[in-house]
C-alpha positions in Angstrom: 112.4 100.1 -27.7 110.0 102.8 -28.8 106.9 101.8 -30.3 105.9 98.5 -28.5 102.8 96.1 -29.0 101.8 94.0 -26.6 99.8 90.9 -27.6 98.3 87.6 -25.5 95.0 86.1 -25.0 92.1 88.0 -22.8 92.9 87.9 -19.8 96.8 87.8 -19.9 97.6 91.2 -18.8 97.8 92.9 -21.5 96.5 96.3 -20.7 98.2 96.5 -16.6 101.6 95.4 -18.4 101.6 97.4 -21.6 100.8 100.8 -19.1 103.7 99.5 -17.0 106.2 99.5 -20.3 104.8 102.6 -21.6 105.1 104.3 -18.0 108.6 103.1 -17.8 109.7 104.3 -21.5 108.0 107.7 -20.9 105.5 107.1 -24.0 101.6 107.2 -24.6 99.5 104.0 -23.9 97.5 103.0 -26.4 94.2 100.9 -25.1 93.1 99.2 -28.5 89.4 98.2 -26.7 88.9 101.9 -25.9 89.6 102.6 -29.5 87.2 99.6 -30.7 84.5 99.9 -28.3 83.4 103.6 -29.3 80.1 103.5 -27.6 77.7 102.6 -24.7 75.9 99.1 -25.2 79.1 97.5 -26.9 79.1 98.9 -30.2 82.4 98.5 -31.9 83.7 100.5 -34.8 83.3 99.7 -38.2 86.2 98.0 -40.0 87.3 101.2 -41.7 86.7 103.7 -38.7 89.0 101.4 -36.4 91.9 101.1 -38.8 91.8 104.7 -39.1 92.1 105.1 -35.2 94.5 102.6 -34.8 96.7 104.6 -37.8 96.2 108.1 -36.3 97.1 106.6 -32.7 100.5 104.5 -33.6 101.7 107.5 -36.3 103.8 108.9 -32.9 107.3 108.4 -33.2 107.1 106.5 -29.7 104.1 104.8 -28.2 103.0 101.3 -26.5 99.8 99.5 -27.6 97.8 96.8 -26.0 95.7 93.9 -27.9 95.3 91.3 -30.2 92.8 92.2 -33.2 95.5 90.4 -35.6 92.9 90.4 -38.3 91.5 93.7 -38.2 94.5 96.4 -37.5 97.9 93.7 -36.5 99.2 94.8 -40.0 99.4 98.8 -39.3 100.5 98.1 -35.4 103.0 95.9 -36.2 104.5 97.2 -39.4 105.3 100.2 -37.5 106.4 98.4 -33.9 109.9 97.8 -32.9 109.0 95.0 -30.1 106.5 92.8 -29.7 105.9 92.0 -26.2 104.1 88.4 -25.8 102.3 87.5 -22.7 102.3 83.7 -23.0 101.6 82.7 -19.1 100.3 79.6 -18.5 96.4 79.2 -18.9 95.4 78.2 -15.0 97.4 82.0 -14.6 95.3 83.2 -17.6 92.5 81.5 -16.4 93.0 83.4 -12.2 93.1 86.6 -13.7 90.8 86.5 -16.0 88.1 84.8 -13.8 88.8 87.7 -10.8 88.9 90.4 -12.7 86.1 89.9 -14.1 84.1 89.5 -10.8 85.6 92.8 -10.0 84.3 94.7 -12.4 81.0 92.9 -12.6 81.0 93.4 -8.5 82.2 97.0 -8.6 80.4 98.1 -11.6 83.0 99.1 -13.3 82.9 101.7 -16.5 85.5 99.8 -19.0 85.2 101.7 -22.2 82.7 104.7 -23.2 79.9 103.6 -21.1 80.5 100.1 -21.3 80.4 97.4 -18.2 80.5 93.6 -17.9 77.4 91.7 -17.0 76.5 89.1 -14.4 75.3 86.9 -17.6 79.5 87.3 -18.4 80.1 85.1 -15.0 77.5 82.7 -16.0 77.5 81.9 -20.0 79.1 79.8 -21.6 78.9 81.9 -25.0 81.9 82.6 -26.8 80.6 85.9 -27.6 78.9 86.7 -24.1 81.8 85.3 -21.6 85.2 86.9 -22.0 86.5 83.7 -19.5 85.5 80.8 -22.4 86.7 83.4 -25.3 90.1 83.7 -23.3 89.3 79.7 -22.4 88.9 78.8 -26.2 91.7 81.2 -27.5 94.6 80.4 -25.4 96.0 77.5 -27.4 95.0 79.7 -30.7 96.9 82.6 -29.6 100.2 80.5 -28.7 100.1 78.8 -32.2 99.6 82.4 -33.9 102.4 84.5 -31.9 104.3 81.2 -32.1 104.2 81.2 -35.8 104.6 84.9 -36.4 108.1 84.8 -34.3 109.4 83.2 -37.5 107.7 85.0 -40.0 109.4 87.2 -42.3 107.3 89.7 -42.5 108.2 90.3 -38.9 111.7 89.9 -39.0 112.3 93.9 -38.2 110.5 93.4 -34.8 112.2 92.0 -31.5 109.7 89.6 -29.8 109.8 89.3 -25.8 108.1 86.1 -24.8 106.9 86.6 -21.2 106.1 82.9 -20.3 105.8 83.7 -16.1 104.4 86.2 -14.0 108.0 86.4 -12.9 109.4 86.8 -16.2 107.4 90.2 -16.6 108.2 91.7 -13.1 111.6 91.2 -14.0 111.2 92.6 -17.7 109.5 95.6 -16.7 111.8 95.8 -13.5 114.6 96.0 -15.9 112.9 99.0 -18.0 112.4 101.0 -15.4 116.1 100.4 -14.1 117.4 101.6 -17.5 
């Protein structure tokens, strides 16, 4: 297991649990929102500008990467992966972690990517585009049917897919990798 992408709806972990594989493998972590969200006021790259990124950053011979954007850059991430790690946790556990972290960084103010923080309107909308709770909401079932379908797709068939269904189940996965 050397170049690993892990994938699962907002909210799901992806981020905390891909730094914890990468930390345990010994190999650079790869925070696909800090590559998208280039600058203050939450402007994203072009189509063009963020395939590019995403191409220079997973050209490494070893490297672990965090995030969905399947339509945008999922081709060049995953035709070069080895593993796919899939957070599929239940959606109250989504749902939890989602919800409180996002009250800690509105709380705390927190700088997420170049500049950029969430708002108190994030809490309070009910916007698919505003509220990263009813996007991760709205996507859960989405994202189960997608990584669902592309375990059995044979374009993928060169990647190993860990489905990580449980809190539990990823303490013990990443337990188990940094055992090894």
């Amino acid at each position: 297991m050397r170049r690993v992408s892990v994938v699962g709806t907002a909210g799901s972990g992806k981020t905390t649990v891909g730094r914890r594989i990468a930390k345990a493998l010994g190999v650079p972590f790869v925070e696909m929102d800090a590559l998208f969200w280039h600058a203050p006021g939450w402007v994203g790259r072009d189509r063009a500008s963020f395939r590019a990124a995403v191409d220079e950053q997973t050209a490494a011979e070893a490297w672990v990467v965090d995030g969905n954007y399947s339509n945008a850059v999922q081709d060049i991430v995953w035709s070069r992966a080895d593993t796919v790690v899939w957070l599929d946790l239940p959606r109250v556990v989504v749902m939890w972690q989602v919800i409180t972290r996002t009250l800690a960084r509105v709380t705390l103010r927190r700088e997420l990517w170049n500049g950029n923080r969430e708002r108190w309107r994030n809490l309070m909308t009910l916007d698919l585009e505003d509220s990263v709770i009813v996007w991760s909401w709205h996507q859960h079932g989405r994202k189960r049917r997608e990584y669902g379908m592309a375990m059995t797709d044979r374009r993928w068939r060169h990647l190993s897919f860990v489905r990580l269904r449980s809190r539990g189940q990823v303490h013990r996965f990443v337990r188990g990798l940094q055992s090894s």
